[in-house]
C-alpha positions as CSV (number, residue, x, y, z in Angstrom):
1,X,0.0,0.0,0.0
2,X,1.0,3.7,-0.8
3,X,0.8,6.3,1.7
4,X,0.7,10.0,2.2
5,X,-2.3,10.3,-0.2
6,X,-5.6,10.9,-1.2
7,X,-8.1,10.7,-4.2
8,X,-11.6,11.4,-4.4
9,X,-13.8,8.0,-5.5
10,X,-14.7,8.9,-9.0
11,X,-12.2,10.9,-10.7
12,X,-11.5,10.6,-14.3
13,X,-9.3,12.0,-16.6
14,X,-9.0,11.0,-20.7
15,X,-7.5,12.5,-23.3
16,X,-5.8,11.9,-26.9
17,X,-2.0,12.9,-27.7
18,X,0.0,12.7,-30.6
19,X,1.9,9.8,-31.4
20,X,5.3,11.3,-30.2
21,X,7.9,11.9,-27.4
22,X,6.3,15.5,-27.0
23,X,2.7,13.6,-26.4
24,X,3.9,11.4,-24.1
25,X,5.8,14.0,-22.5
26,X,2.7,16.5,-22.4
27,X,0.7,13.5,-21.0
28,X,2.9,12.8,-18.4
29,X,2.5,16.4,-17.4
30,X,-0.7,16.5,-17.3
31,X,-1.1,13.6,-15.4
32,X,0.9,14.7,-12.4
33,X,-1.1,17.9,-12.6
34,X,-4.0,15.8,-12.5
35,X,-2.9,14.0,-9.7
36,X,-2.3,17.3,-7.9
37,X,-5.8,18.3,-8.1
38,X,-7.3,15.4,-7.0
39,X,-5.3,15.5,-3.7
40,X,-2.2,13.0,-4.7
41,X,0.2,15.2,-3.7
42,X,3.4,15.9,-5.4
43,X,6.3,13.7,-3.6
44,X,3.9,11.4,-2.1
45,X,4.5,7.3,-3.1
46,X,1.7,7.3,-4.8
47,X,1.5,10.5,-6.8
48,X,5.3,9.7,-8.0
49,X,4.2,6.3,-8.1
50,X,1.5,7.0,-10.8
51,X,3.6,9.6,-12.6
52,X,6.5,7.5,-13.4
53,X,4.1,4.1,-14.4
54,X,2.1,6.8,-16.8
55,X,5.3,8.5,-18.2
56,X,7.0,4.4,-18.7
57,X,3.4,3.7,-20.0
58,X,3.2,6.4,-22.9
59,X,6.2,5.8,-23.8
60,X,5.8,2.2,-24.7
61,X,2.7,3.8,-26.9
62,X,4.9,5.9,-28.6
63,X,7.6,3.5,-29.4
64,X,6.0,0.0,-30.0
65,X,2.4,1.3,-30.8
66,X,2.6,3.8,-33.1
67,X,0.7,3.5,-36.4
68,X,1.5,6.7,-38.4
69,X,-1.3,9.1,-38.2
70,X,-2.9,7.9,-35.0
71,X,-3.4,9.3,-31.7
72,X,-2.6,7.5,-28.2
73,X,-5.2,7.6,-25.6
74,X,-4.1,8.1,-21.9
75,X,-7.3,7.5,-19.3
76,X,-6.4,7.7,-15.3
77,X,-8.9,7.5,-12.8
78,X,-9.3,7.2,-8.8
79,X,-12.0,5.3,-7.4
80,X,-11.1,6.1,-3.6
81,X,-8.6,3.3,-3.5
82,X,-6.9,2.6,-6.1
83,X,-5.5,5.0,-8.9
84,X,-5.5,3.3,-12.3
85,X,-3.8,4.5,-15.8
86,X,-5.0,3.2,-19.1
87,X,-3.0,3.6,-22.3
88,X,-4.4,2.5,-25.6
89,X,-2.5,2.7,-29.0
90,X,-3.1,2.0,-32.1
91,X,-1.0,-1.7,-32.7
92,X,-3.4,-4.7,-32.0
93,X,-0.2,-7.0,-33.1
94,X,2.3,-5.6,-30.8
95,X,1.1,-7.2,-27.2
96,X,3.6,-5.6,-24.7
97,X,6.6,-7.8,-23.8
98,X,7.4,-9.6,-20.8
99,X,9.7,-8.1,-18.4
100,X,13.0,-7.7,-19.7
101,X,16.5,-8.7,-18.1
102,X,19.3,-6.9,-17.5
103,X,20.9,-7.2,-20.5
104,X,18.0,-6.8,-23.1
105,X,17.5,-3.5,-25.0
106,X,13.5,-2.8,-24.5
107,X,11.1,-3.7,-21.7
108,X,13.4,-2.5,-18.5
109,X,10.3,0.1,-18.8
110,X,7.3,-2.6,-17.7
111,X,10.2,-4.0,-15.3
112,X,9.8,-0.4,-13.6
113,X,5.8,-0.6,-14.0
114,X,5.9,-3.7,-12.4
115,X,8.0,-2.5,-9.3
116,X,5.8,0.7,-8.8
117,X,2.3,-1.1,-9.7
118,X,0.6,-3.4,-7.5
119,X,-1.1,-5.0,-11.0
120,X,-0.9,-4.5,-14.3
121,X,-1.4,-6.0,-17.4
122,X,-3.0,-5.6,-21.4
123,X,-6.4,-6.2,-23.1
124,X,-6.8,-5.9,-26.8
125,X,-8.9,-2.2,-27.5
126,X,-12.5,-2.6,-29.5
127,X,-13.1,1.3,-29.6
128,X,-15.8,1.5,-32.3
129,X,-14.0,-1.5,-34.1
130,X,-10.6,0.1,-34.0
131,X,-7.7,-2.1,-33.4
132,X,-5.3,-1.7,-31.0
133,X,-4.7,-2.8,-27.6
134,X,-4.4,-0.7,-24.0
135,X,-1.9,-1.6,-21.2
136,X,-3.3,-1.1,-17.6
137,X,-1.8,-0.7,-13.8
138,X,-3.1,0.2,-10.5
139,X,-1.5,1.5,-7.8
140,X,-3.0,2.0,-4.3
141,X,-4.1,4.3,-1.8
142,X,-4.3,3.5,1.6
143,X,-7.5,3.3,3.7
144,X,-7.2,5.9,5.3
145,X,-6.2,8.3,2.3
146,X,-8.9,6.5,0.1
147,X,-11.9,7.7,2.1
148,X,-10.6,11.5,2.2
């Protein structure tokens, strides 16, 4: 459990960024300002917690999802104990890779995701019948922060 913060049950947050480091970036941003708003105070476990899983997250989007032309979607919400980021992109044939080793090139980003997440994991995106597929994680509050 993370401590040291609060969210509101309820909160959501969605939004589309462009397919590049600057839109990851940007998202990033705005979800630590998010954060911030909703009582997940900067510095706290889980606020940098949250920030670092969403910026690893986007990333990944940007780098193994991108289909030229399309959009990422980043969706983080709070339900009073948990907070929980979404990212969808565009590549239905590019399932995220398993945790990477030392030695490996890509994937030492889900190795951090999985160190800072209490779950996470992938589900192939049907938005309207466009493919793609969206890569999850929680991470969570603690009781007493959760029902602030």
């Amino acid at each position: 459990m993370l401590s040291g913060d609060s969210a509101p049950p309820g909160r959501e947050f969605v939004m589309r960024f462009t397919s590049t480091p600057r839109g990851a970036r940007l998202a990033r941003r705005l979800a630590a300002q998010r954060l911030d708003e909703w009582g997940v105070e900067d510095g706290s476990a889980a606020h940098d917690a949250m920030t670092l899983v969403v910026s690893e997250l986007c990333s990944n989007a940007v780098r193994h999802g991108l289909v030229p032309g399309r959009d990422f979607r980043l969706r983080l919400t709070a339900d009073g104990t948990r907070l929980r980021a979404e990212v969808t992109d565009a590549r239905a044939e590019a399932a995220p890779a398993t945790v990477a080793g030392g030695a490996e090139e890509s994937g030492r980003g889900l190795r951090l995701v999985e160190h800072f997440a209490e779950r996470w994991g992938w589900y192939p995106a049907g938005d309207g019948g466009v493919a793609g597929k969206t890569v999850w994680a929680e991470c969570a509050l603690t009781g007493t922060e959760a029902g602030r």
